[in-house]
Every structure is written in structure tokens, then in C-alpha cells.
Legacy VTK file of the C-alpha trace (Angstrom):
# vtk DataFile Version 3.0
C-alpha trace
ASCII
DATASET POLYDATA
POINTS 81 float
66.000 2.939 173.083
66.712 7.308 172.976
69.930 5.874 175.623
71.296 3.447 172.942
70.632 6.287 170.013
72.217 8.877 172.099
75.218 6.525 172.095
75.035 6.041 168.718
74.867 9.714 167.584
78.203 10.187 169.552
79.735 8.311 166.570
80.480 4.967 168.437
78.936 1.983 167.216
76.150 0.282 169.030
75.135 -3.367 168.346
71.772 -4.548 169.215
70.331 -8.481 169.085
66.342 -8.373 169.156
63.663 -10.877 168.342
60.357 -9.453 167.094
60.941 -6.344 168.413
57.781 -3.650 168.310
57.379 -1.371 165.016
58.496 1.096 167.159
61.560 -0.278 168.224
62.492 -1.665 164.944
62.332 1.383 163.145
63.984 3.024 165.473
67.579 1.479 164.085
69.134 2.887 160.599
70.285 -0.414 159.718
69.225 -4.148 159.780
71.299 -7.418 159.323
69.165 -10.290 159.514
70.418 -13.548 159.688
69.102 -17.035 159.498
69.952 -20.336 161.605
73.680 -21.297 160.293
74.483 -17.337 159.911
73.310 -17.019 156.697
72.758 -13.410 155.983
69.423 -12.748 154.521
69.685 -8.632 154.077
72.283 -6.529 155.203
71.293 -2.579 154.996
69.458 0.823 155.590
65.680 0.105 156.886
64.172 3.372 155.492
61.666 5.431 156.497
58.749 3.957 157.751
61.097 0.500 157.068
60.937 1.274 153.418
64.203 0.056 152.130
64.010 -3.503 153.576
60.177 -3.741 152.609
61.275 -2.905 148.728
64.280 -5.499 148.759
62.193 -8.347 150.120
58.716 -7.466 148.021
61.491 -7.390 144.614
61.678 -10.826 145.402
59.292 -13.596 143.012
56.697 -15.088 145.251
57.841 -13.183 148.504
54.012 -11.813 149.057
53.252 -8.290 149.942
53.598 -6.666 153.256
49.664 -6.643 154.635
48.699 -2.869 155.714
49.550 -2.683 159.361
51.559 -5.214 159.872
54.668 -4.579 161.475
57.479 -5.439 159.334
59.791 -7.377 161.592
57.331 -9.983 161.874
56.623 -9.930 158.335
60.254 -10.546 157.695
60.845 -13.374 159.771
57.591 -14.835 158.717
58.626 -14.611 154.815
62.064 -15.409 155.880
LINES 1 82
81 0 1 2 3 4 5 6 7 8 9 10 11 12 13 14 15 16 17 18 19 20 21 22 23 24 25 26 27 28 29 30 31 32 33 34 35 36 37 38 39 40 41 42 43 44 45 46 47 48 49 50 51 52 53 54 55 56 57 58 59 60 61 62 63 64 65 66 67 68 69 70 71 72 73 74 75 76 77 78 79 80
């Protein structure tokens, strides 16, 4: 993942598909679009530090429930997703 970074901090764009990628991994990106069968986008923005940009958008939802401590948030996401 430093390869596809180093790419990235050239300026060019860089476009990666993953499926429950490791914490690691997944906060290694500055921004998330996650989509649902059909294409339907479900969030479309910064992750934040420590993923805490898409944790606050999906916990601001009624009846989305909490992320658990430790859990790694791309699972969390497609599980409340």
C-alpha cells in the first residue's frame, strides 16, 4: 500500500476496489465511496483520522448502532450497511 500512496502523493489519482480490507489498510486511504449492490452510493467522503469522519456520519444515523471498541470499521460498515 506505501507504492499506491507514493503514486498518489505525485498528484495522480489512484483508484482502489477492496472488500474487507484490514484496519490498516483501510485507513490507509483519505477517502471512501462505498457502494451497495445496484450502485447505490451509501457515503461518499474523507475517512478521518483513526476513520473518524465515516464513523460520525454513519453513528448520526437513528438506529445505526455504535461502532463496538476494536472493531475495525470496514466491517462495521458493511455489516450496518
Amino acid at each position: 500500500m506505501r507504492a499506491v500512496k507514493n503514486v498518489a502523493e505525485t498528484g495522480r489519482t489512484v483508484v482502489c476496489t477492496i472488500h474487507q480490507p484490514s484496519i490498516d489498510i483501510f485507513e490507509s486511504f483519505d477517502e471512501l465511496i462505498l457502494m451497495k449492490n445496484g450502485g447505490k452510493l451509501v457515503y461518499c467522503g474523507p475517512l478521518g483520522q483513526h476513520s473518524s469522519k465515516v464513523i460520525e456520519y454513519f453513528e448520526s444515523i437513528p438506529g445505526v448502532p455504535k461502532i463496538q471498541k476494536n472493531c475495525n470499521p470496514a466491517t462495521w460498515m458493511l455489516d450496518i450497511t
